[in-house]
C-alpha positions as CSV (number, residue, x, y, z in Angstrom):
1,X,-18.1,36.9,222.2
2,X,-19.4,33.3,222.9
3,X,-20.3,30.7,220.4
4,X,-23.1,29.5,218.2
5,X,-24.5,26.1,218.1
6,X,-25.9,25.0,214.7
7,X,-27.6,22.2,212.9
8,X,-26.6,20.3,209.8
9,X,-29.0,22.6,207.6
10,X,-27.1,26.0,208.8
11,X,-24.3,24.3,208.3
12,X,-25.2,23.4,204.9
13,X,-26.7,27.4,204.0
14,X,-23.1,28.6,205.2
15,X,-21.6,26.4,202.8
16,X,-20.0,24.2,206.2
17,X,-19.6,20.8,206.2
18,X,-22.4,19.7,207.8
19,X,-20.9,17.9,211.4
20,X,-19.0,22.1,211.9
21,X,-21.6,22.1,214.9
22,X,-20.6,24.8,216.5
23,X,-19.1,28.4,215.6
24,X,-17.1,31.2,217.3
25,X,-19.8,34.4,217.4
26,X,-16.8,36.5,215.4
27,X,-16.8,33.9,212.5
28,X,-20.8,33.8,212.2
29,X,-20.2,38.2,211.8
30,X,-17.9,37.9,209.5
31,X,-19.8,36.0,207.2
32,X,-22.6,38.7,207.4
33,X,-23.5,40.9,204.8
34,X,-21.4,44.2,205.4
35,X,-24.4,46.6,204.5
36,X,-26.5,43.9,207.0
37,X,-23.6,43.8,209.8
38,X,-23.9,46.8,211.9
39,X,-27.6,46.8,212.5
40,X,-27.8,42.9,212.9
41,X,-25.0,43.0,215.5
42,X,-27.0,46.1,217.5
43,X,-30.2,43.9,217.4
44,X,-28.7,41.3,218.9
45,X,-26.3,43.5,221.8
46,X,-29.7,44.8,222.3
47,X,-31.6,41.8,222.7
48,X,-28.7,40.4,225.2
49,X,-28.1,43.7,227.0
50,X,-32.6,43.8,227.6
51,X,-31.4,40.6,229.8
52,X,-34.2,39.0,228.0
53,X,-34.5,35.1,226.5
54,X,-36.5,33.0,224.2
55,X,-37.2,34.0,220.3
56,X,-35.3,36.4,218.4
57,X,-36.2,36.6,214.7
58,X,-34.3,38.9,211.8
59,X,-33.7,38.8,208.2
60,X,-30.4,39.6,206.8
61,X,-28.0,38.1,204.2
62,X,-24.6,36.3,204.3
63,X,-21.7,35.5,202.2
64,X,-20.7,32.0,201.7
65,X,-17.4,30.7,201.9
66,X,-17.9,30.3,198.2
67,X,-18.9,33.6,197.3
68,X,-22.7,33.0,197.2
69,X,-25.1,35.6,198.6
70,X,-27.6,34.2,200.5
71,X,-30.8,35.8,202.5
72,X,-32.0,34.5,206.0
73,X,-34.5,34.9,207.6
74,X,-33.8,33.5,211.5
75,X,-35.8,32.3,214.1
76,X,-33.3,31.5,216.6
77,X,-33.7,30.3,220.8
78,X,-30.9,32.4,222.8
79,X,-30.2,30.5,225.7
80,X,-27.6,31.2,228.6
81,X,-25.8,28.8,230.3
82,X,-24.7,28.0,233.7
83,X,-21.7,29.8,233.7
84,X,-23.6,33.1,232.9
């Protein structure tokens, strides 16, 4: 659950239009990879569950809304907020 915040160039990789700044977490898993999905989605449960925060890094591949495989590599800040 929870959101994603992105930039203009994630935007544009996804195939978004580039001021979509921010995404539901269940859209950003559905445009996963299917063979990619399950163990992308532990390493991040397992990364939030460790209670820990700063730099997570993976590669893994997405569809784009236009059909297009693409592969990532992500370097990406998890954050929490006050409410959490």
């Amino acid at each position: 659950s929870g959101r994603m915040e992105i930039d203009a160039r994630m935007a544009e990789i996804y195939g978004h239009p580039p001021d979509r700044r921010a995404w539901p977490y269940e859209a950003w898993v559905q445009a996963l990879h299917p063979e990619d999905r399950d163990a992308l989605t532990a390493a991040i449960d397992a990364w939030h569950g460790s209670g820990r925060r700063g730099e997570f890094t993976a590669r893994f591949r997405i569809h784009r809304r236009d059909g297009a495989v693409r592969h990532l590599r992500v370097y990406a800040v998890t954050m929490a907020d006050a409410d959490t």
